[in-house]
C-alpha positions, 0 to 999 in steps of 0.5 A: 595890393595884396599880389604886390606884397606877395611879390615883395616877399617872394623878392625878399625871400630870394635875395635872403636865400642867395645871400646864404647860398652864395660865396661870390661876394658880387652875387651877395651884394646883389642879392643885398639889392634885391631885399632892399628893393623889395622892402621898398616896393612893400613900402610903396604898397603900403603907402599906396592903401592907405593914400600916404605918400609915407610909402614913397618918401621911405622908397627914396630913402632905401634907394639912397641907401642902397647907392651908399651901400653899393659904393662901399661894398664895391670899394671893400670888394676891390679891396679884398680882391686886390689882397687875396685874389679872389671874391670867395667869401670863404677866403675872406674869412682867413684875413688877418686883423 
């Protein structure tokens, strides 16, 4: 149990991380995954101590979610790759609106 919740933050802990660190905005989305899978395995050993299937029921939300999340992303992703040229969050930051 508990080495599970440790691997959960650890996952957690380094997709945070990478979304600071990185420009790339493929490699923050990504990074993005991971904390989502990582809060869904915290769910899943939650709800595996206490014999709830609460714990699973919220894993399949997150991942529903994280498929929302990864098509919108992508389709912003292309977008602003087809007006500036480039997937560097900085530049992103210069759009105008």
């Amino acid at each position: 149990m508990e080495a599970a919740l440790m691997l959960a933050g650890v996952l957690f802990m380094l997709g945070l991380i990478s979304v600071l660190i990185r420009r790339n905005i493929i490699f923050m989305l990504i990074s993005v995954e991971i904390m989502l899978n990582a809060a869904g395995l915290a769910f899943i050993v939650a709800g595996s101590k206490w014999v709830q299937p609460d714990g699973q029921v919220m894993f399949i939300f997150i991942l529903t979610m994280a498929a929302a999340e990864v098509s919108v992303g992508l389709a912003l992703i292309l977008q602003i790759y087809h007006q500036l040229k480039t997937l560097d969050s900085d530049a992103a930051n210069l759009m105008k609106g």
